[in-house]
C-alpha positions as a Markdown table, in Angstrom:
| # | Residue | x | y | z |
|---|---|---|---|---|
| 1 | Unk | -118.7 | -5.0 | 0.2 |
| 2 | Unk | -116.3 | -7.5 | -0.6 |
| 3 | Unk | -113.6 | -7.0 | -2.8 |
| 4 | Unk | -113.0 | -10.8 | -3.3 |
| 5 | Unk | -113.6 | -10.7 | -7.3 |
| 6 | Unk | -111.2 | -8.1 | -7.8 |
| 7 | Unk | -108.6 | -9.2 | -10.9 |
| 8 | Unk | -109.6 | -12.9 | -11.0 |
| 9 | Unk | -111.1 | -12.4 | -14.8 |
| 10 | Unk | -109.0 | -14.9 | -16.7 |
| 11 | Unk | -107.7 | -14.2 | -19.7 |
| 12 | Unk | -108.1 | -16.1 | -23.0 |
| 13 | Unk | -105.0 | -18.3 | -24.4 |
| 14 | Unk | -106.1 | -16.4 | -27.6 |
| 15 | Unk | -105.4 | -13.3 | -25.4 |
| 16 | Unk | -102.9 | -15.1 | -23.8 |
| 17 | Unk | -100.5 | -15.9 | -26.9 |
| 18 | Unk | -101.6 | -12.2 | -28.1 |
| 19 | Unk | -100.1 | -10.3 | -25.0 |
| 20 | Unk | -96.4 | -12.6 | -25.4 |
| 21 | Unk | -96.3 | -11.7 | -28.7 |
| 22 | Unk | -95.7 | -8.3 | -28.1 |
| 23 | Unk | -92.0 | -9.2 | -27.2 |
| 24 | Unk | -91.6 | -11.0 | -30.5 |
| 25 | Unk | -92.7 | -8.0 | -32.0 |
| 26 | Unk | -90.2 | -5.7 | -30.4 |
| 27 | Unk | -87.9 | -7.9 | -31.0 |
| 28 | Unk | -88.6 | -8.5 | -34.8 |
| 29 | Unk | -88.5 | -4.6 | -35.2 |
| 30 | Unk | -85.3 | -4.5 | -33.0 |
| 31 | Unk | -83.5 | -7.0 | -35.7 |
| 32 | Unk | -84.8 | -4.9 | -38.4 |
| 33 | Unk | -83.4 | -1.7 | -37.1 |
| 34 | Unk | -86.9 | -0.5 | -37.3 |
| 35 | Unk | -88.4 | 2.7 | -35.1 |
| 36 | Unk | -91.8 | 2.7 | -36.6 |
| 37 | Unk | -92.9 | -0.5 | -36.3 |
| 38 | Unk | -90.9 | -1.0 | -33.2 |
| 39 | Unk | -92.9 | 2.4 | -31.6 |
| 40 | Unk | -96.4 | 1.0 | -33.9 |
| 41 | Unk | -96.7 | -1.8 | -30.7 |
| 42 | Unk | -97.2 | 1.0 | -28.2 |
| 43 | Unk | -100.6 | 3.0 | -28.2 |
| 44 | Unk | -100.6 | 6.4 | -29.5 |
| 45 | Unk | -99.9 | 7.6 | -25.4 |
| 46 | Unk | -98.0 | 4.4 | -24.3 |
| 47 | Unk | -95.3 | 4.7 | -21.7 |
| 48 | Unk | -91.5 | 3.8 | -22.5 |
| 49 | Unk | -89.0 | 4.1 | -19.0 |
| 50 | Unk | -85.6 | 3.0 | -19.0 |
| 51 | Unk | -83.1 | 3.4 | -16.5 |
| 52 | Unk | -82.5 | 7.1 | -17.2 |
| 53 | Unk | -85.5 | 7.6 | -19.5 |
| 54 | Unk | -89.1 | 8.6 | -19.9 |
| 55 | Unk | -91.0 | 8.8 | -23.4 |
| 56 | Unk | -94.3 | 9.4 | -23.8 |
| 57 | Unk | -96.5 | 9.0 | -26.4 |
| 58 | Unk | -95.6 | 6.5 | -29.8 |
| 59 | Unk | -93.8 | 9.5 | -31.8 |
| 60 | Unk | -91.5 | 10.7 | -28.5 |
| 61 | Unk | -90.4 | 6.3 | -28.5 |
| 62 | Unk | -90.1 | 6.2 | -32.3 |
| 63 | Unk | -87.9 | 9.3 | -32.6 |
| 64 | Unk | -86.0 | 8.1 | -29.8 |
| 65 | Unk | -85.2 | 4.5 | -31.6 |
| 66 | Unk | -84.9 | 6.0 | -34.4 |
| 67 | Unk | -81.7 | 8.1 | -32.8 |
| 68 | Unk | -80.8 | 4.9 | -31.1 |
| 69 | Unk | -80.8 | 2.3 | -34.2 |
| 70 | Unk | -78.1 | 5.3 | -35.1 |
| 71 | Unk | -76.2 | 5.3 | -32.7 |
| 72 | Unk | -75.9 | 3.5 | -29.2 |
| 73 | Unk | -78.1 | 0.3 | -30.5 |
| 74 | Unk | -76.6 | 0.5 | -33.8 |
| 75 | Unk | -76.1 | -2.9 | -35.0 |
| 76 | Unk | -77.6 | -4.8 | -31.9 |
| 77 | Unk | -80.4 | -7.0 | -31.5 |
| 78 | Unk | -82.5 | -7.5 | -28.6 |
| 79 | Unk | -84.1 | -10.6 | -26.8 |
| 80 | Unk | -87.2 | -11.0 | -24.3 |
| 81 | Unk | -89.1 | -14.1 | -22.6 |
| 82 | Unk | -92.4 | -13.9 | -21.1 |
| 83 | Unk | -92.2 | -15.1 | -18.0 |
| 84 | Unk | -95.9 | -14.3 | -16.5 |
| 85 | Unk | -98.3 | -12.9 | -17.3 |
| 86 | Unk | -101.0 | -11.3 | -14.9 |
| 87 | Unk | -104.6 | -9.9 | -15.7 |
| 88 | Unk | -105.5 | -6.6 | -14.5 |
| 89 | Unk | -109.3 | -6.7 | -15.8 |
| 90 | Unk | -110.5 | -7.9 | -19.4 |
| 91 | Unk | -108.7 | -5.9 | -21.8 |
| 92 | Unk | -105.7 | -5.1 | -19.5 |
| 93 | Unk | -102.8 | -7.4 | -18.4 |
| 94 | Unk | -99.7 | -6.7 | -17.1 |
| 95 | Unk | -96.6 | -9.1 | -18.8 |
| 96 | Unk | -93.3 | -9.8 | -16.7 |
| 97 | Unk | -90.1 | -10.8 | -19.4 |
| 98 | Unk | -86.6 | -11.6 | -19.0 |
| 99 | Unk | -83.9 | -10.6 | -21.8 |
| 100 | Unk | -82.0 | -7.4 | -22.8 |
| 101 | Unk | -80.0 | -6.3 | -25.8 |
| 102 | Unk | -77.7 | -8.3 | -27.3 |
| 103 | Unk | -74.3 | -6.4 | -28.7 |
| 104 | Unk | -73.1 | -7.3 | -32.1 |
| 105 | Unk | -71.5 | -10.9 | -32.3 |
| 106 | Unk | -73.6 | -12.0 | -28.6 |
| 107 | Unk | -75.8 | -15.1 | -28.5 |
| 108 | Unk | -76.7 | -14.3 | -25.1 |
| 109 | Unk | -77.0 | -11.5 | -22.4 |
| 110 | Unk | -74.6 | -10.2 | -20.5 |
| 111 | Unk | -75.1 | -10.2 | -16.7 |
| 112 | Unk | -74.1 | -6.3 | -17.1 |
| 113 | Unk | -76.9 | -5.8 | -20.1 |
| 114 | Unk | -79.9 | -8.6 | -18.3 |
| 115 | Unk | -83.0 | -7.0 | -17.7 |
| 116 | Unk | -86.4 | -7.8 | -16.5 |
| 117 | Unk | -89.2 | -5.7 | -17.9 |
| 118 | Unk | -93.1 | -4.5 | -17.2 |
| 119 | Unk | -95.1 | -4.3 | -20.1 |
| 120 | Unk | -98.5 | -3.2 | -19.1 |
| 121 | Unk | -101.3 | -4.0 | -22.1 |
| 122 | Unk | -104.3 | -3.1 | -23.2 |
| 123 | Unk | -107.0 | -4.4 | -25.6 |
| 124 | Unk | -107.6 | -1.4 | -27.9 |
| 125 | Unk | -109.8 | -2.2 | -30.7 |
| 126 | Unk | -109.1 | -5.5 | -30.4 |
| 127 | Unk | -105.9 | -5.3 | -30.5 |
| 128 | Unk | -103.5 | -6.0 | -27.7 |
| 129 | Unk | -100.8 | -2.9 | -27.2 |
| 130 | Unk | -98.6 | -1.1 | -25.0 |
| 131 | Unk | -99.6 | 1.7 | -23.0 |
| 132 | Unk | -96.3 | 1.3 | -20.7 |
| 133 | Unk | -93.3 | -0.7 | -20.7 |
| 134 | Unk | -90.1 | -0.4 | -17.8 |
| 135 | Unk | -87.0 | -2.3 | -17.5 |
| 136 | Unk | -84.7 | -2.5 | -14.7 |
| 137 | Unk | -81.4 | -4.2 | -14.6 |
| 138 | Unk | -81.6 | -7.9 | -13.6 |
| 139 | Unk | -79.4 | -7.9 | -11.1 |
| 140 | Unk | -79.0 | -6.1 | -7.8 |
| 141 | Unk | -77.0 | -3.1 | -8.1 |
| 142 | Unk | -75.6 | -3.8 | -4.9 |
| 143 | Unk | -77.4 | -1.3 | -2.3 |
């Protein structure tokens, strides 16, 4: 049996535009300072890992940000740019960005802060969320 089919469904530019505007809805709830609806974007059991982190489920990421927007990402905003995006079956895709957070008084990313991200979705309902996101620096780390 042939496995030829495997991942070629295309996806919608509906579903398309639907799956990018996850980043601009992390990034709207970044700017607000705002763990609920930043953490409302991932499914109830959605994935968050960042270099030194693992939360699981949408009230382990919101209680996280909501420490964060407190503390380390106090006053900081945050910037991401689809660069693909890749479907893994009809209601799943898998989104490659660019961007990373933004200090007060930056109007662009550090080399040090650059990332490139993961964000796996899902169609759930029929609407399009997280169920995992993961970041890892932009640049080679030297090894």
């Amino acid at each position: 049996m042939s496995n030829s089919n495997v991942n070629q469904t295309e996806l919608s530019e509906a579903d398309k535009a639907a799956i990018a505007s996850l980043t601009q809805r992390v990034v709207a709830a970044w700017g607000q300072q705002d763990a609920v609806s930043f953490a409302d974007v991932f499914t109830d059991d959605g994935i968050m890992v960042l270099p030194g982190l693992y939360k699981n489920g949408r009230s382990a990421i919101r209680d996280y940000m909501v420490a964060s927007f407190n503390d380390a990402y106090k006053g900081t905003q945050v910037t991401g740019k689809p660069i693909e995006i890749k479907a893994l079956g009809r209601d799943a895709a898998v989104l490659f960005s660019l961007g990373g957070v933004l200090e007060k008084g930056e109007s662009e990313v550090s080399d040090k802060a650059a990332i490139r991200a993961a964000w796996i979705a899902i169609r759930q309902n029929g609407e399009w969320r997280l169920a995992g996101y993961l970041n890892t620096p932009r640049d080679s780390l030297g090894l």
